[in-house]
VOROTOR-347934 format. One record per residue (C-alpha): residue in one letter; x, y, z. Coordinates in nm, 2 decimals, decimal comma. Last residue first. Example, Ala and Ser with C-alpha at 12.3 -4.5 7.8 and 13.67 -1.06 7.14 Angstrom:
REM residues 2
{r:S c1:1,37 c2:-0,11 c3:0,71}
{r:A c1:1,23 c2:-0,45 c3:0,78}
***
This chain:
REM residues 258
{r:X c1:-0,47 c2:4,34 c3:1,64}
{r:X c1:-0,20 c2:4,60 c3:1,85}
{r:X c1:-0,13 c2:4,91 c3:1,65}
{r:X c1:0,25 c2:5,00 c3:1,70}
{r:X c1:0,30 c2:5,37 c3:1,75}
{r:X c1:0,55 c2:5,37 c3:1,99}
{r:X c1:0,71 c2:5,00 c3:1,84}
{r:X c1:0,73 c2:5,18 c3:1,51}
{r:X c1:0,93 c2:5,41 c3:1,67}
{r:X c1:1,18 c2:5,20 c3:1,84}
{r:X c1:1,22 c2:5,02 c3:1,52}
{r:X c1:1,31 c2:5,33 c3:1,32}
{r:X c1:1,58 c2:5,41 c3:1,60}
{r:X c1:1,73 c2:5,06 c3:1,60}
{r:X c1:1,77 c2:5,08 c3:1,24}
{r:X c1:1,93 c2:5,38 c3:1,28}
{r:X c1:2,18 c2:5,23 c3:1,50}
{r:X c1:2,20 c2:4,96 c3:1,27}
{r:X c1:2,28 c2:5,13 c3:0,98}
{r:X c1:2,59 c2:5,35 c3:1,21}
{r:X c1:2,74 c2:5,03 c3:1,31}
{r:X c1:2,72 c2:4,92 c3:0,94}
{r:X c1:2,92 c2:5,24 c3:0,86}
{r:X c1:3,16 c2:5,18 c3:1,11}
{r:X c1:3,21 c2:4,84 c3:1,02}
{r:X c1:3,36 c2:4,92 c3:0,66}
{r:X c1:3,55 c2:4,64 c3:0,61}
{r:X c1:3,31 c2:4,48 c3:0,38}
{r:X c1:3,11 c2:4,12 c3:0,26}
{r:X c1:2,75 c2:4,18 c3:0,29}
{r:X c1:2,53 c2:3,94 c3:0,41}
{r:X c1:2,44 c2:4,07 c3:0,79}
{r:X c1:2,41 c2:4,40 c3:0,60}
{r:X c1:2,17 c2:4,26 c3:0,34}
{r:X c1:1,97 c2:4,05 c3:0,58}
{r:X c1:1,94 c2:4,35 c3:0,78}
{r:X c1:1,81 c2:4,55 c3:0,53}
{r:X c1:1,54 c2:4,29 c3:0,40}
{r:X c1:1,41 c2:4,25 c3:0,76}
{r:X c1:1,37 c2:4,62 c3:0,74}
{r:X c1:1,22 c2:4,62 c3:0,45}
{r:X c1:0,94 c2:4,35 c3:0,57}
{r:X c1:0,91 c2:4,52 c3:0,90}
{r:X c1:0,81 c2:4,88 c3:0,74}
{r:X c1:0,58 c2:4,68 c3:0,48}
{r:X c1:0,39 c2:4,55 c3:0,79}
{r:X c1:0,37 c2:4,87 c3:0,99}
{r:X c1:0,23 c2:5,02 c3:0,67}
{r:X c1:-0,03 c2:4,70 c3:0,65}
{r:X c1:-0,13 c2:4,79 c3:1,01}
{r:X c1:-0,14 c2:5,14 c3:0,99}
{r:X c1:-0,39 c2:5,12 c3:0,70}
{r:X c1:-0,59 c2:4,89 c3:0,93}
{r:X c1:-0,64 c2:5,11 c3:1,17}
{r:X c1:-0,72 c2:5,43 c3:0,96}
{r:X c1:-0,97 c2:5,19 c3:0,81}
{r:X c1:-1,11 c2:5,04 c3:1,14}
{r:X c1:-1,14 c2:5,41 c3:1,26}
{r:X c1:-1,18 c2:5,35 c3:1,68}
{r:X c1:-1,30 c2:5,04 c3:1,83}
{r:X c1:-1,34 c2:4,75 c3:1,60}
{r:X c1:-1,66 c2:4,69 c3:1,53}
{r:X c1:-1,66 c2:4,51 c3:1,18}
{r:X c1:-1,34 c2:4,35 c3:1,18}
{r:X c1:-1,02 c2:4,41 c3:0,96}
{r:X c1:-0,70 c2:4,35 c3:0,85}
{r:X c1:-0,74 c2:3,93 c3:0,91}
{r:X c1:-0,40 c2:3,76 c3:0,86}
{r:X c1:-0,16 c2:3,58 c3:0,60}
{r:X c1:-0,07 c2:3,89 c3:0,45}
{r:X c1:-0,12 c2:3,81 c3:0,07}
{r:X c1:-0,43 c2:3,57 c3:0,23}
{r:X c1:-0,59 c2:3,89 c3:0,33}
{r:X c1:-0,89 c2:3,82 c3:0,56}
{r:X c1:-1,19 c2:4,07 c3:0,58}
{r:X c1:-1,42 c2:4,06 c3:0,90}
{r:X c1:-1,81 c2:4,06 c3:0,93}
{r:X c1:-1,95 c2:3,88 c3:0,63}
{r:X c1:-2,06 c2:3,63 c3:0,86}
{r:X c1:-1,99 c2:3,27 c3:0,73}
{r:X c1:-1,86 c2:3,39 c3:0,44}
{r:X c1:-1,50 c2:3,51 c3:0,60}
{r:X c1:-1,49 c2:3,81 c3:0,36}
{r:X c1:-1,21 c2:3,79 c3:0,12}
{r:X c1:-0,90 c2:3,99 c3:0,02}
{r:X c1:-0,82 c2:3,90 c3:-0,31}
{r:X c1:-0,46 c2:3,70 c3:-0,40}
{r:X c1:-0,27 c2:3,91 c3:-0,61}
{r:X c1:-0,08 c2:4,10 c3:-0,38}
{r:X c1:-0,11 c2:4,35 c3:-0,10}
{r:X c1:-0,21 c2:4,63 c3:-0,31}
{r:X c1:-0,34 c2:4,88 c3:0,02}
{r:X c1:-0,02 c2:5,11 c3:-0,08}
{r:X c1:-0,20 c2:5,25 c3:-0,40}
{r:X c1:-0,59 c2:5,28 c3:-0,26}
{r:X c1:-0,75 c2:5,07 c3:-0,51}
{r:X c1:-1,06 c2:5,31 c3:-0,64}
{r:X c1:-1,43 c2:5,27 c3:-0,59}
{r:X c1:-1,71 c2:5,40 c3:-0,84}
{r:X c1:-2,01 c2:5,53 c3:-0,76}
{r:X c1:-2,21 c2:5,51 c3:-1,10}
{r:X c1:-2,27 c2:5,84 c3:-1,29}
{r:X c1:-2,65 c2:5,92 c3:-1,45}
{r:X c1:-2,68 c2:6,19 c3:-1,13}
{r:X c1:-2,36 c2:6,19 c3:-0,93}
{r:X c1:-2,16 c2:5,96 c3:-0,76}
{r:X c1:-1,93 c2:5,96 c3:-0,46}
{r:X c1:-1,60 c2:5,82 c3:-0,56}
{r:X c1:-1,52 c2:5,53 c3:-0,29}
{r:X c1:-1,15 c2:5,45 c3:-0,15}
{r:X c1:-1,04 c2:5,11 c3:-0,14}
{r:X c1:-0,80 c2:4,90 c3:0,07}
{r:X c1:-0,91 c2:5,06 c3:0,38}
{r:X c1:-1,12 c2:4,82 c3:0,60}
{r:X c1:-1,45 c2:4,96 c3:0,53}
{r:X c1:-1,41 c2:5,04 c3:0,13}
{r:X c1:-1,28 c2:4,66 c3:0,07}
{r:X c1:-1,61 c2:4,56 c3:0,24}
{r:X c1:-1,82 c2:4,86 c3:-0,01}
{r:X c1:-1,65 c2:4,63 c3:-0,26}
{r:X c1:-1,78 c2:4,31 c3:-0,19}
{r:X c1:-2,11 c2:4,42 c3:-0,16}
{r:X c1:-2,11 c2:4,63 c3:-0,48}
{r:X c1:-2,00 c2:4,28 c3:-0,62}
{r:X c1:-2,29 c2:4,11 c3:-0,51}
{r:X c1:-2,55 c2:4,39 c3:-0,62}
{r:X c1:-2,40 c2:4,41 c3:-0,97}
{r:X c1:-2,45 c2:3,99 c3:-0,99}
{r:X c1:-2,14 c2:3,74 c3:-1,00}
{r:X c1:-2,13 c2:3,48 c3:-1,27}
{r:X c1:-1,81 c2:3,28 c3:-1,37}
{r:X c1:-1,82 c2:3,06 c3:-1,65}
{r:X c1:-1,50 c2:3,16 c3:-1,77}
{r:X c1:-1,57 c2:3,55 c3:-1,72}
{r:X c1:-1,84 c2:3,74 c3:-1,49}
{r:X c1:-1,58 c2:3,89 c3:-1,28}
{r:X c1:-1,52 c2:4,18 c3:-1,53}
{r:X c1:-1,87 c2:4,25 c3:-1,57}
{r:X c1:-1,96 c2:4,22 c3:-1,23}
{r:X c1:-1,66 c2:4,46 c3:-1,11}
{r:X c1:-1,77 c2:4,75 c3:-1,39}
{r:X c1:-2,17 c2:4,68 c3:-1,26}
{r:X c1:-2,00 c2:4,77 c3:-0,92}
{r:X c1:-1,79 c2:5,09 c3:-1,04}
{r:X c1:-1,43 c2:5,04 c3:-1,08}
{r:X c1:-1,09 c2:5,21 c3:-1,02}
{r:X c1:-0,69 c2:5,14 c3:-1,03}
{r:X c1:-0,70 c2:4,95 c3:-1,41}
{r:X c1:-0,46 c2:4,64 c3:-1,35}
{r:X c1:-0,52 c2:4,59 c3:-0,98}
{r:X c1:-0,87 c2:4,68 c3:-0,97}
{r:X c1:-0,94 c2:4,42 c3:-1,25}
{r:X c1:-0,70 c2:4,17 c3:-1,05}
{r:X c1:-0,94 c2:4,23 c3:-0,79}
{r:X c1:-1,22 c2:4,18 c3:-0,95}
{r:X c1:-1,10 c2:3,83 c3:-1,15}
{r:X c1:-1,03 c2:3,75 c3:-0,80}
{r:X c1:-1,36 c2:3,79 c3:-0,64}
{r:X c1:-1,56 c2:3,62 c3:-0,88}
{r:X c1:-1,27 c2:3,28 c3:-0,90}
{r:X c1:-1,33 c2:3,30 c3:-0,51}
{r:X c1:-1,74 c2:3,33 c3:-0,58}
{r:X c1:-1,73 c2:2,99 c3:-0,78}
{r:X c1:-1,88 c2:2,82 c3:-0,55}
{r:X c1:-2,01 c2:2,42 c3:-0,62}
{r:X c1:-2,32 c2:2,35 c3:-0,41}
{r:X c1:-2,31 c2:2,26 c3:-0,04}
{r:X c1:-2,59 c2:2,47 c3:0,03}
{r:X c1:-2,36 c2:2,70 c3:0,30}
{r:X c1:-2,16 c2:2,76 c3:-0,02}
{r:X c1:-1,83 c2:2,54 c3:-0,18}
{r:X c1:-1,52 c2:2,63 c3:-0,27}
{r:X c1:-1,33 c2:2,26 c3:-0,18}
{r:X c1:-1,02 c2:2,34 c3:-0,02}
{r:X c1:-0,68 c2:2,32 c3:-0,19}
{r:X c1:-0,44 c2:2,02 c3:-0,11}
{r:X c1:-0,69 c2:1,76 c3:-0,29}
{r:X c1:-1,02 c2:1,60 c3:-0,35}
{r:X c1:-1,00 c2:1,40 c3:-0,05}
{r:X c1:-1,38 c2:1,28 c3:-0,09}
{r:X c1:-1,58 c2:1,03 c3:0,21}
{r:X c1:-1,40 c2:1,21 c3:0,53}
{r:X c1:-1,59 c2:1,06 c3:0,81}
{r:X c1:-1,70 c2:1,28 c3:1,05}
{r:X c1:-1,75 c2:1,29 c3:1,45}
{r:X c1:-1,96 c2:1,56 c3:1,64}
{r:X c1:-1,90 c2:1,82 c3:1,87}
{r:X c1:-2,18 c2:2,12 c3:1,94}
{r:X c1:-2,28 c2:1,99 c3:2,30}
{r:X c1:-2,13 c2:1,60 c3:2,37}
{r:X c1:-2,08 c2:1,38 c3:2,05}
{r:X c1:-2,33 c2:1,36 c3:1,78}
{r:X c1:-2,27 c2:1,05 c3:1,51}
{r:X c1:-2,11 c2:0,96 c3:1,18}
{r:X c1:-2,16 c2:1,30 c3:1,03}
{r:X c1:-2,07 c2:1,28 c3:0,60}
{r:X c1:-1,78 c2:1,46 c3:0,41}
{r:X c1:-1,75 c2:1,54 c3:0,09}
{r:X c1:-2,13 c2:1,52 c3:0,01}
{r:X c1:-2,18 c2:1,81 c3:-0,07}
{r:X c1:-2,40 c2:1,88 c3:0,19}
{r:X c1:-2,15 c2:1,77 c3:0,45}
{r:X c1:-1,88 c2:2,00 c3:0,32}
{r:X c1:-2,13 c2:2,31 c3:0,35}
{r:X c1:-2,20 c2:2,14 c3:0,75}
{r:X c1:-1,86 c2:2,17 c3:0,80}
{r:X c1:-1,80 c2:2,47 c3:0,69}
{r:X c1:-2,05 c2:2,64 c3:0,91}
{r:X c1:-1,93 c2:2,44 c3:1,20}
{r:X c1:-1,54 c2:2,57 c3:1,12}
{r:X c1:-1,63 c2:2,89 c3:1,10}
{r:X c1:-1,88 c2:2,91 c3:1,39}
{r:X c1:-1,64 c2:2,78 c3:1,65}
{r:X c1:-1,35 c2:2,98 c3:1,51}
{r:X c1:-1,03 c2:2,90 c3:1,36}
{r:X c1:-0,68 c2:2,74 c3:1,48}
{r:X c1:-0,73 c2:2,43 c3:1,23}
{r:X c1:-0,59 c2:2,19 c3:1,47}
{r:X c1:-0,83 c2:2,29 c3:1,73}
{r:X c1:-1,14 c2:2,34 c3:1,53}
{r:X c1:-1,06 c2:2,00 c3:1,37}
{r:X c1:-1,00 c2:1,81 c3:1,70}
{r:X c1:-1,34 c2:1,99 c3:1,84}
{r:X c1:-1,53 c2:1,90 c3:1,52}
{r:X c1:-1,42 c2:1,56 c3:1,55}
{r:X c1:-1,27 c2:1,34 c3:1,28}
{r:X c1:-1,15 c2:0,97 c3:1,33}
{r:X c1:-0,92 c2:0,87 c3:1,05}
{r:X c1:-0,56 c2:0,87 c3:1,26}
{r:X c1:-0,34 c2:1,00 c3:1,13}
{r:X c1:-0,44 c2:1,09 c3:0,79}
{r:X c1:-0,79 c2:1,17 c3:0,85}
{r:X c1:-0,62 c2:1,42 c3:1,10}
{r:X c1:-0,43 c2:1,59 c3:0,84}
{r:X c1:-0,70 c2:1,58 c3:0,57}
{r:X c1:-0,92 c2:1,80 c3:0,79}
{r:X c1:-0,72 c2:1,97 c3:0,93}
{r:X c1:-0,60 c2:2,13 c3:0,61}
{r:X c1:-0,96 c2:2,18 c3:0,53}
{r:X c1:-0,99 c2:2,39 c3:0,82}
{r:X c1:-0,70 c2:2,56 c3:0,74}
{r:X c1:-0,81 c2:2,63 c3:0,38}
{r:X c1:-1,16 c2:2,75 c3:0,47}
{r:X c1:-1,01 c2:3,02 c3:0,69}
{r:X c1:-0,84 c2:3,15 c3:0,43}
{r:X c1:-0,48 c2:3,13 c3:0,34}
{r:X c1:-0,20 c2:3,29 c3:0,28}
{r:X c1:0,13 c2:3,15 c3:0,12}
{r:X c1:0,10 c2:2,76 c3:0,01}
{r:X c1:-0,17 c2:2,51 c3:0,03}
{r:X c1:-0,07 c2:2,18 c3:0,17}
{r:X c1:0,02 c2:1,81 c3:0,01}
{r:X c1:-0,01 c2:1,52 c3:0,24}
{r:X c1:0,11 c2:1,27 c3:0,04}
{r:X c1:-0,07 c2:0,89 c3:0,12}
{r:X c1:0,17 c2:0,62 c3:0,16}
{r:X c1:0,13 c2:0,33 c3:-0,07}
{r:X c1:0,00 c2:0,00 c3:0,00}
***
Protein backbone atom coordinates (compact mmCIF):
# COMPACT_ATOMS: atom_id res chain seq x y z
CA UNK A 1 0.00 0.00 0.00
CA UNK A 2 1.25 3.28 -0.68
CA UNK A 3 1.70 6.17 1.55
CA UNK A 4 -0.68 8.93 1.15
CA UNK A 5 1.11 12.65 0.40
CA UNK A 6 -0.07 15.20 2.40
CA UNK A 7 0.19 18.10 0.14
CA UNK A 8 -0.73 21.82 1.74
CA UNK A 9 -1.66 25.08 0.35
CA UNK A 10 1.05 27.63 0.12
CA UNK A 11 1.27 31.46 1.25
CA UNK A 12 -2.00 32.94 2.83
CA UNK A 13 -4.81 31.25 3.35
CA UNK A 14 -8.38 31.54 4.34
CA UNK A 15 -10.07 30.20 6.90
CA UNK A 16 -11.56 27.46 4.74
CA UNK A 17 -8.14 26.31 3.83
CA UNK A 18 -6.98 25.63 7.35
CA UNK A 19 -9.91 23.94 8.17
CA UNK A 20 -9.59 21.81 5.28
CA UNK A 21 -6.02 21.28 6.07
CA UNK A 22 -7.17 19.74 9.28
CA UNK A 23 -9.24 17.95 7.94
CA UNK A 24 -6.97 15.80 5.72
CA UNK A 25 -4.25 15.94 8.37
CA UNK A 26 -6.16 14.21 11.00
CA UNK A 27 -7.89 11.67 8.52
CA UNK A 28 -4.39 10.93 7.94
CA UNK A 29 -3.40 9.98 11.27
CA UNK A 30 -5.61 8.66 12.59
CA UNK A 31 -9.17 8.68 10.48
CA UNK A 32 -11.46 9.71 13.34
CA UNK A 33 -12.74 13.44 12.84
CA UNK A 34 -14.24 15.58 15.50
CA UNK A 35 -15.32 19.04 15.23
CA UNK A 36 -13.36 19.85 18.36
CA UNK A 37 -10.04 18.11 17.00
CA UNK A 38 -10.62 19.98 13.66
CA UNK A 39 -11.37 23.37 15.34
CA UNK A 40 -8.27 22.90 17.26
CA UNK A 41 -5.87 21.93 14.66
CA UNK A 42 -7.31 24.32 12.34
CA UNK A 43 -6.83 27.44 14.85
CA UNK A 44 -10.25 28.99 13.59
CA UNK A 45 -13.54 29.85 15.07
CA UNK A 46 -16.42 27.81 16.50
CA UNK A 47 -18.77 29.08 13.89
CA UNK A 48 -16.28 28.87 11.02
CA UNK A 49 -15.41 25.67 11.23
CA UNK A 50 -19.30 24.44 12.03
CA UNK A 51 -20.48 26.40 9.12
CA UNK A 52 -17.96 24.68 6.89
CA UNK A 53 -18.60 21.72 7.98
CA UNK A 54 -22.00 21.45 7.46
CA UNK A 55 -21.33 23.10 3.46
CA UNK A 56 -18.80 19.97 3.16
CA UNK A 57 -21.45 17.72 4.48
CA UNK A 58 -24.05 18.83 1.87
CA UNK A 59 -21.83 18.15 -0.72
CA UNK A 60 -21.34 15.16 0.08
CA UNK A 61 -17.50 15.43 0.86
CA UNK A 62 -17.85 14.62 4.14
CA UNK A 63 -20.67 12.76 5.98
CA UNK A 64 -21.59 12.98 10.26
CA UNK A 65 -21.06 9.60 11.78
CA UNK A 66 -22.72 10.49 15.13
CA UNK A 67 -23.28 13.60 17.76
CA UNK A 68 -20.85 13.83 20.48
CA UNK A 69 -21.26 16.04 23.71
CA UNK A 70 -22.75 19.95 23.00
CA UNK A 71 -21.77 21.19 19.38
CA UNK A 72 -19.00 18.24 18.67
CA UNK A 73 -19.56 15.63 16.38
CA UNK A 74 -17.51 12.92 14.46
CA UNK A 75 -16.98 12.81 10.51
CA UNK A 76 -15.93 10.60 8.13
CA UNK A 77 -14.05 12.14 5.26
CA UNK A 78 -15.81 10.27 2.05
CA UNK A 79 -13.84 12.76 -0.85
CA UNK A 80 -9.97 13.97 -0.48
CA UNK A 81 -10.22 15.98 -3.48
CA UNK A 82 -6.91 17.63 -2.87
CA UNK A 83 -4.36 20.15 -1.11
CA UNK A 84 -6.82 23.22 -1.93
CA UNK A 85 -10.19 23.42 -0.18
CA UNK A 86 -13.34 22.63 -1.77
CA UNK A 87 -15.23 26.26 -2.74
CA UNK A 88 -18.32 25.41 -1.80
CA UNK A 89 -21.57 27.62 -0.17
CA UNK A 90 -23.59 27.04 3.00
CA UNK A 91 -25.91 24.69 0.30
CA UNK A 92 -23.13 22.65 -0.44
CA UNK A 93 -23.23 23.45 -4.12
CA UNK A 94 -20.11 24.22 -6.16
CA UNK A 95 -18.85 28.15 -5.55
CA UNK A 96 -17.33 29.86 -7.85
CA UNK A 97 -17.41 33.29 -5.78
CA UNK A 98 -13.32 33.02 -5.13
CA UNK A 99 -12.73 32.82 -9.01
CA UNK A 100 -15.62 36.20 -8.84
CA UNK A 101 -13.64 37.87 -6.43
CA UNK A 102 -10.28 37.50 -7.98
CA UNK A 103 -10.97 38.26 -11.46
CA UNK A 104 -12.21 41.80 -9.50
CA UNK A 105 -9.40 42.29 -7.93
CA UNK A 106 -7.04 41.66 -10.46
CA UNK A 107 -9.43 44.25 -12.52
CA UNK A 108 -8.67 46.77 -9.67
CA UNK A 109 -5.16 45.85 -9.80
CA UNK A 110 -4.65 46.43 -13.53
CA UNK A 111 -7.02 49.46 -14.08
CA UNK A 112 -6.86 51.35 -10.32
CA UNK A 113 -10.85 52.06 -10.20
CA UNK A 114 -14.27 50.40 -10.80
CA UNK A 115 -17.93 50.86 -10.45
CA UNK A 116 -20.04 47.70 -9.23
CA UNK A 117 -21.69 46.82 -12.61
CA UNK A 118 -17.68 47.46 -13.91
CA UNK A 119 -16.58 44.59 -11.13
CA UNK A 120 -19.64 42.16 -12.29
CA UNK A 121 -18.70 42.52 -15.75
CA UNK A 122 -15.19 41.83 -15.29
CA UNK A 123 -15.77 38.92 -12.77
CA UNK A 124 -18.35 37.40 -14.93
CA UNK A 125 -15.70 35.48 -17.24
CA UNK A 126 -14.98 31.61 -17.74
CA UNK A 127 -18.21 30.62 -16.52
CA UNK A 128 -18.09 32.78 -13.69
CA UNK A 129 -21.28 34.76 -12.65
CA UNK A 130 -21.41 37.38 -10.02
CA UNK A 131 -24.51 39.85 -9.87
CA UNK A 132 -23.96 44.09 -9.69
CA UNK A 133 -25.49 43.87 -6.18
CA UNK A 134 -22.90 41.13 -5.06
CA UNK A 135 -19.97 42.82 -6.22
CA UNK A 136 -21.06 46.30 -4.83
CA UNK A 137 -21.14 44.20 -1.64
CA UNK A 138 -17.76 43.14 -1.87
CA UNK A 139 -16.55 46.34 -2.63
CA UNK A 140 -18.16 48.56 -0.05
CA UNK A 141 -16.12 45.61 2.39
CA UNK A 142 -12.82 46.58 0.72
CA UNK A 143 -14.06 50.41 1.27
CA UNK A 144 -14.52 49.63 5.33
CA UNK A 145 -11.19 48.23 6.02
CA UNK A 146 -9.14 50.61 3.79
CA UNK A 147 -8.04 49.04 0.72
CA UNK A 148 -10.36 51.06 -1.40
CA UNK A 149 -11.54 54.53 -1.46
CA UNK A 150 -15.17 55.32 -2.95
CA UNK A 151 -15.98 58.21 -5.61
CA UNK A 152 -19.32 59.56 -4.64
CA UNK A 153 -21.60 59.61 -7.63
CA UNK A 154 -23.59 61.87 -9.29
CA UNK A 155 -26.82 61.95 -11.27
CA UNK A 156 -26.50 59.22 -14.48
CA UNK A 157 -22.70 58.40 -12.89
CA UNK A 158 -22.15 55.07 -10.96
CA UNK A 159 -20.15 55.30 -7.60
CA UNK A 160 -17.09 54.03 -8.38
CA UNK A 161 -14.32 52.67 -5.91
CA UNK A 162 -10.63 53.09 -6.44
CA UNK A 163 -7.49 50.67 -5.09
CA UNK A 164 -5.85 52.80 -2.57
CA UNK A 165 -2.02 52.47 -3.95
CA UNK A 166 -0.18 51.09 -0.76
CA UNK A 167 -3.40 48.85 0.19
CA UNK A 168 -2.10 46.33 -3.08
CA UNK A 169 -1.07 43.49 -1.03
CA UNK A 170 -0.80 41.02 -3.82
CA UNK A 171 -2.65 39.06 -6.10
CA UNK A 172 -4.62 36.95 -4.00
CA UNK A 173 -8.22 38.97 -3.15
CA UNK A 174 -9.04 39.89 0.19
CA UNK A 175 -12.07 37.88 1.19
CA UNK A 176 -14.87 38.08 3.60
CA UNK A 177 -14.96 35.14 6.05
CA UNK A 178 -18.56 33.91 4.40
CA UNK A 179 -19.92 32.73 7.34
CA UNK A 180 -20.58 36.27 8.61
CA UNK A 181 -19.51 38.75 6.34
CA UNK A 182 -18.06 40.61 9.34
CA UNK A 183 -14.22 40.63 9.00
CA UNK A 184 -11.92 40.65 5.84
CA UNK A 185 -8.88 38.17 5.62
CA UNK A 186 -5.86 38.92 3.32
CA UNK A 187 -4.27 35.71 2.33
CA UNK A 188 -1.20 38.06 0.66
CA UNK A 189 -0.66 38.94 4.46
CA UNK A 190 -1.56 35.76 6.01
CA UNK A 191 -3.96 37.65 8.64
CA UNK A 192 -7.39 39.32 9.14
CA UNK A 193 -6.97 43.49 8.52
CA UNK A 194 -10.20 44.15 9.57
CA UNK A 195 -13.42 43.51 11.76
CA UNK A 196 -16.61 45.12 11.81
CA UNK A 197 -16.57 46.92 15.25
CA UNK A 198 -13.45 47.50 16.03
CA UNK A 199 -12.99 50.37 18.28
CA UNK A 200 -11.79 53.51 16.79
CA UNK A 201 -11.42 54.07 12.63
CA UNK A 202 -11.14 50.40 11.38
CA UNK A 203 -9.70 51.94 8.05
CA UNK A 204 -7.21 54.27 9.57
CA UNK A 205 -6.38 51.08 11.68
CA UNK A 206 -5.90 48.86 9.31
CA UNK A 207 -3.91 51.18 6.96
CA UNK A 208 -1.37 51.40 9.90
CA UNK A 209 -1.25 47.94 10.10
CA UNK A 210 -0.34 46.97 6.50
CA UNK A 211 2.29 50.18 6.74
CA UNK A 212 3.69 48.66 9.88
CA UNK A 213 3.93 45.50 7.92
CA UNK A 214 5.78 46.77 4.82
CA UNK A 215 8.07 48.75 7.38
CA UNK A 216 9.09 45.21 9.03
CA UNK A 217 9.43 43.46 5.69
CA UNK A 218 12.25 46.19 4.52
CA UNK A 219 13.73 46.21 7.42
CA UNK A 220 14.11 42.54 7.64
CA UNK A 221 15.39 42.87 4.01
CA UNK A 222 18.08 45.48 5.33
CA UNK A 223 19.42 43.48 7.83
CA UNK A 224 19.74 40.45 5.77
CA UNK A 225 21.68 42.56 3.45
CA UNK A 226 24.14 43.97 5.96
CA UNK A 227 24.42 40.71 7.85
CA UNK A 228 25.32 39.39 4.07
CA UNK A 229 27.50 41.81 2.88
CA UNK A 230 31.14 41.24 2.59
CA UNK A 231 33.14 44.77 3.81
CA UNK A 232 35.54 46.44 6.12
CA UNK A 233 33.59 49.18 6.59
CA UNK A 234 32.13 48.37 10.19
CA UNK A 235 31.61 51.85 11.13
CA UNK A 236 29.24 52.39 8.60
CA UNK A 237 27.18 49.23 9.39
CA UNK A 238 27.45 50.29 13.09
CA UNK A 239 25.94 53.55 12.08
CA UNK A 240 22.82 51.35 9.78
CA UNK A 241 21.99 49.58 12.68
CA UNK A 242 21.83 52.31 14.97
CA UNK A 243 19.31 53.84 12.82
CA UNK A 244 17.73 50.81 12.40
CA UNK A 245 17.31 50.64 15.96
CA UNK A 246 15.84 54.08 16.03
CA UNK A 247 13.12 53.30 13.24
CA UNK A 248 12.22 50.24 15.25
CA UNK A 249 11.78 52.02 18.44
CA UNK A 250 9.34 54.07 16.73
CA UNK A 251 7.33 51.83 15.09
CA UNK A 252 7.08 49.97 18.40
CA UNK A 253 5.54 53.71 19.91
CA UNK A 254 3.02 53.72 17.54
CA UNK A 255 2.54 50.03 16.96
CA UNK A 256 -1.33 49.12 16.53
CA UNK A 257 -1.96 46.05 18.50
CA UNK A 258 -4.71 43.40 16.38
Amino acid sequence: MSASIQLAMTGGKSPHQHVWEAVRRLHARSGALTTTAITRQSGQGDKTTQAYLGALAKAGIIAKQRRLAKRDAQWLLLQDQGAEAPQVNHKGQRSYSGLALENIWRALRIVGELSAAEAAEQASINAVLISEAAARVYLQGLCSAGYLSRVAGTAGLPTRYRLVPDRNTGPQPPQYQRSSYEQLFDPNLNQKVWSKGEEGDAAELCALRLECDGMNRTLAEVEYFLANRDTSQGQTRAEVRRLLARVRASMQMCEVQP
